[in-house]
N, C-alpha and C positions, 0 to 999 in steps of 0.2 A: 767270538764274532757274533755279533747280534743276527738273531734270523730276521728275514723281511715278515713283517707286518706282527712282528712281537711288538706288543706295547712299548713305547716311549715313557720313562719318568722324567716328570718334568723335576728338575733340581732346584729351583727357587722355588716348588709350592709341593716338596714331599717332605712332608715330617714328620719326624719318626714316632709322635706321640701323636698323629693324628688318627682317628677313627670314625672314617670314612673316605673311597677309592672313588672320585669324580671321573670318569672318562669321555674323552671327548673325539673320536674319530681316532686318533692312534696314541692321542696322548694320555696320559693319566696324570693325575693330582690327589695327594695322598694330604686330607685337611680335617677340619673339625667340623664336626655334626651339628655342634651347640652354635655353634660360629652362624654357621647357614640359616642355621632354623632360625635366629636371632637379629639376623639380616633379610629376611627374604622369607614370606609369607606362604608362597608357592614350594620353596623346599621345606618347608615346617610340614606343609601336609603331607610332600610325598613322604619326608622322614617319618611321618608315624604309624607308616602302617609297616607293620612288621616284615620281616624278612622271609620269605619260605626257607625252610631246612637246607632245602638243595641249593641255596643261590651262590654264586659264585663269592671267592673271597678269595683277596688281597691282599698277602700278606698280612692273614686272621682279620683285616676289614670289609666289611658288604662292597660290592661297587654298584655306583651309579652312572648308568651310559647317558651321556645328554644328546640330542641331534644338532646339537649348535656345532659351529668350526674350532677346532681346535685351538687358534690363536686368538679368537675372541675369549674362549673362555679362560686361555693364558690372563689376555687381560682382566677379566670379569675377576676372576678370583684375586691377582696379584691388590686387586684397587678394594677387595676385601679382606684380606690379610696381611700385606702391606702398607703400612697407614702413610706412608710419605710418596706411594707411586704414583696417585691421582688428584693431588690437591686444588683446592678449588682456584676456582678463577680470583683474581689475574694472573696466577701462576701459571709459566710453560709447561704446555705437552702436546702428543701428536696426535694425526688426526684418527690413527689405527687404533688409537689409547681412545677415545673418546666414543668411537663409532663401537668398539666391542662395548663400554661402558654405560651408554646408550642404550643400546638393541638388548643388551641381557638385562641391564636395572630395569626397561621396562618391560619383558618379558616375565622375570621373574619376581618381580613385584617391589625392587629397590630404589627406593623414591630419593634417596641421598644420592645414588649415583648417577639414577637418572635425569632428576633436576640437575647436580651440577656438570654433568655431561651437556644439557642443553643450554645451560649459561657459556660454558666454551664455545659451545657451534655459534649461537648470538650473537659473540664478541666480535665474528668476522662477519657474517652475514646480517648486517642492521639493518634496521626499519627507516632509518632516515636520510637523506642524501646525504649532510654534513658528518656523519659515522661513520659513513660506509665512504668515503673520501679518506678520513682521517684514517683509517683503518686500512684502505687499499694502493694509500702513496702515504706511504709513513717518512718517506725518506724525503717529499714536500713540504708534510706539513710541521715535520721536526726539527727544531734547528737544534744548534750546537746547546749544550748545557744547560737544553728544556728539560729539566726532571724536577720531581715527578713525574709523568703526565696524567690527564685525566682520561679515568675508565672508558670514558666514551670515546678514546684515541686508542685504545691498547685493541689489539687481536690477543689473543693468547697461543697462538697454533699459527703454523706455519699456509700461507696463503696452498690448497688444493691446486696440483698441476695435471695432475696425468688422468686422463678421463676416464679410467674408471673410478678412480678417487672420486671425481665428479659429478658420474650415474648413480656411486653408491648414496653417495652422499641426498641426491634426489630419492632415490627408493627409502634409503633411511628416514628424511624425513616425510615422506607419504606414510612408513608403517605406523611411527610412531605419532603422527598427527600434527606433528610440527611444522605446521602450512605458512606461517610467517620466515623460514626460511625458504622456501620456494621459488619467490620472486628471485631476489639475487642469484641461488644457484642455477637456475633456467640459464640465467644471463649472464654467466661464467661458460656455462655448457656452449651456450651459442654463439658467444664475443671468441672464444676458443676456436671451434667445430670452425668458424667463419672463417679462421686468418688467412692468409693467402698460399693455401696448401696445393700441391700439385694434387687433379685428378683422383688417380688412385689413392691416395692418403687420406682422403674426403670418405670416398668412398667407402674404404674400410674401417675411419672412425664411425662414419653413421651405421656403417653396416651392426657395430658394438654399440653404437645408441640402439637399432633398431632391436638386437636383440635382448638389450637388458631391462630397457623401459617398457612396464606395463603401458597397453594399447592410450588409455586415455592420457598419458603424462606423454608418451610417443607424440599423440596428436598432438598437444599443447605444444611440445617443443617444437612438432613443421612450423603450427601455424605462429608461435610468439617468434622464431628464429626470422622467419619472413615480413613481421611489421618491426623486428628489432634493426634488421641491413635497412628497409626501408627509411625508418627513422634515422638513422646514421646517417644517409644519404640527403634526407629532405631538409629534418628537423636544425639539425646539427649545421650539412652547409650551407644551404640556402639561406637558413632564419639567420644565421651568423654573419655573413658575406655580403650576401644579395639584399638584404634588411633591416633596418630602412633604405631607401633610397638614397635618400639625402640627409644627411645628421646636422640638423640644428648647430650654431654655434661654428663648425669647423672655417678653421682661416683657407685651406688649399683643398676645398673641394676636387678640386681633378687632381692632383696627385692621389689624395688617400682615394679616391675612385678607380683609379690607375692600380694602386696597391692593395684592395679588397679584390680585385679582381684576378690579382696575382693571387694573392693569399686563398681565394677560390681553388683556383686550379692546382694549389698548393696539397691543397686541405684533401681537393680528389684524389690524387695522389698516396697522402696517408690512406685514407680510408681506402683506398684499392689494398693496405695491408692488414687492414682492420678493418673488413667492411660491418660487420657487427658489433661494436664496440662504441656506441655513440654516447659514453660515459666518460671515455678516454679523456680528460684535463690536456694531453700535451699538444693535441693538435691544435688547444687555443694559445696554451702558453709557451710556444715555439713561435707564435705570430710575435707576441711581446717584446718593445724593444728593452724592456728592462730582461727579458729573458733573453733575446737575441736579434739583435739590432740588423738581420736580416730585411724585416718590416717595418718602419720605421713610423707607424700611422700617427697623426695629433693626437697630443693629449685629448680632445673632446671625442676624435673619432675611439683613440684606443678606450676610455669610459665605456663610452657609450655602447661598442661592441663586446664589451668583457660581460656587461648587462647582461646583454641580447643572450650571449654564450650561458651565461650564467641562468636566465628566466626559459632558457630552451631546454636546459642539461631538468632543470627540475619539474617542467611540464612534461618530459620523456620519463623523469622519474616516478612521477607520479598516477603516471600510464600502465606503469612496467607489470605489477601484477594481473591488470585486464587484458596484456597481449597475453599470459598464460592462462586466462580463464579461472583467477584468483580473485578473492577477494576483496577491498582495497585496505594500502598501509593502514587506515584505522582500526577498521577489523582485524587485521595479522598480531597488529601492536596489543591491541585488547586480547589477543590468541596467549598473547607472549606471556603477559605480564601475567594470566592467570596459570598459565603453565609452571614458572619457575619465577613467580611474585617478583618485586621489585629490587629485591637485595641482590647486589652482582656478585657480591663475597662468599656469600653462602653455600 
């Protein structure tokens, strides 16, 4: 019977020809010395200075305590001495894989896993609207027996659901610099945080915003969450619905005036379930009679407001960084490209 708080060996990273004992909170990983030092710039230094007499030893190897979490460094080592667990993008993996891979390659000074950690997080969180569409309704913009598709369509990791997935993922990329993911996960956090949660559920997600977010990303999410419902409400129904007045060209002006004005109070409705979500595609293509002959507007009216819908969604997009006190997409994109250069394969 194992006693409590005996060390854990970890069995996919103990071998028997390794020399040297990694520990990490309760677990241990028994690997090569040459391997690290040959990987990782930061453990070349600490391996060279010698051992005292007295240090402890595992199974006749020195050990090393690291203060990182245990399952990160599960990850960190598995994506250095197992060559097929972290392959680069477009290839699948998770977001647990990636964030250990991430925070330790740059910690410890591992630019291979670092950069292609942050080619993964990229794949989801893009810089452009047409990216981050193709990437966030895959199941739109996909038809049947489109393959290949192209990189700029692919996510490689499964879309972030559960908020703290979400926090981390903010705190992540604040440590590591990686400010061009910013914008979109603000506005996951807050289209989330937003939905139409009873009271107490609100309460104590924010209460887990309040306490994992450093003070100034705190601030940034009250105040971008608050111009983001805003805009959902203004940008999205008004300029959609209410905007133009009158559309050039249309044969039955007062019917489709009759029917924007249904589709109005329609659209409130959605957004009362999604009041921060002003990114959302289906509240437009749910008006569509080629989508659901529900609303049936003229062809010049339906053009014309697909527009409106469409020149609204990308003046909100183009915003989205300065409700959080961001840079704008040009400078994020120039952030990117020098981070982890232009090859997505790599």
């Amino acid at each position: 019977m194992q006693v409590e708080n005996t060390p854990h060996r970890a069995p996919e990273l103990w071998f028997e020809d390794g020399n040297i004992v990694i520990q990490a909170e309760n677990s241990q990983f028994r690997v090569h010395r040459g391997i690290l030092a040959a990987c990782s710039p930061v453990f070349q230094d600490m391996l060279s200075f010698p051992q005292p007499p007295d240090s402890d030893l595992v199974d006749g190897c020195p050990i090393v305590r690291l203060p990182d979490s245990a399952e990160e460094v599960d990850v960190f080592l598995k994506a250095l001495f197992q060559p097929n667990y972290f392959m680069p993008f477009p290839a699948k993996t998770e977001y647990a894989i990636i964030r250990g891979c991430l925070r330790l390659g740059n910690k410890y000074g591992v630019d291979h896993l670092r950069i292609r950690a942050l080619v993964h997080l990229s794949s989801r969180y893009r810089t452009s609207l047409a990216e981050w569409d193709a990437v966030s309704y895959e199941s739109v913009f996909r038809s049947s027996g489109q393959t290949p598709r192209p990189l700029s369509e692919i996510a490689s990791w499964p879309k972030v659901t559960a908020f703290a997935d979400g926090i981390s993922l903010i705190q992540l990329a604040r440590e590591v610099g990686a400010l061009w993911l910013l914008p979109t996960a603000f506005y996951r956090l807050a289209s989330g945080w937003g939905n139409n949660l009873p009271e107490p559920g609100r309460d104590l997600l924010f209460e887990r915003i309040q306490t994992n977010l450093e003070s100034p990303d705190l601030v940034a999410f009250v105040t971008g969450y608050g111009l983001q419902s805003q805009a959902a409400a203004a940008d999205m129904l008004l300029a959609i619905f209410l905007r133009p007045v009158n559309v050039p060209g249309c044969p039955s002006t007062e019917s489709c005036t009759r029917l924007r004005i249904m589709a109005a109070n329609f659209s409130r409705e959605f957004l009362g379930m999604c009041p921060a979500d002003p990114l959302k595609i289906e509240m437009w293509r749910i008006m569509l009679k080629e989508e659901n002959t529900r609303l049936e507007f003229c062809s010049v009216c339906g053009a014309a407001l697909q527009e409106v819908h469409k020149a609204a969604r990308q003046a909100f997009w183009d915003k989205l960084p300065s409700m959080y006190g961001l840079p704008p997409w040009e400078e994020l994109e120039k952030m990117k490209v020098e981070a982890i250069d232009t090859d997505w394969v790599s």
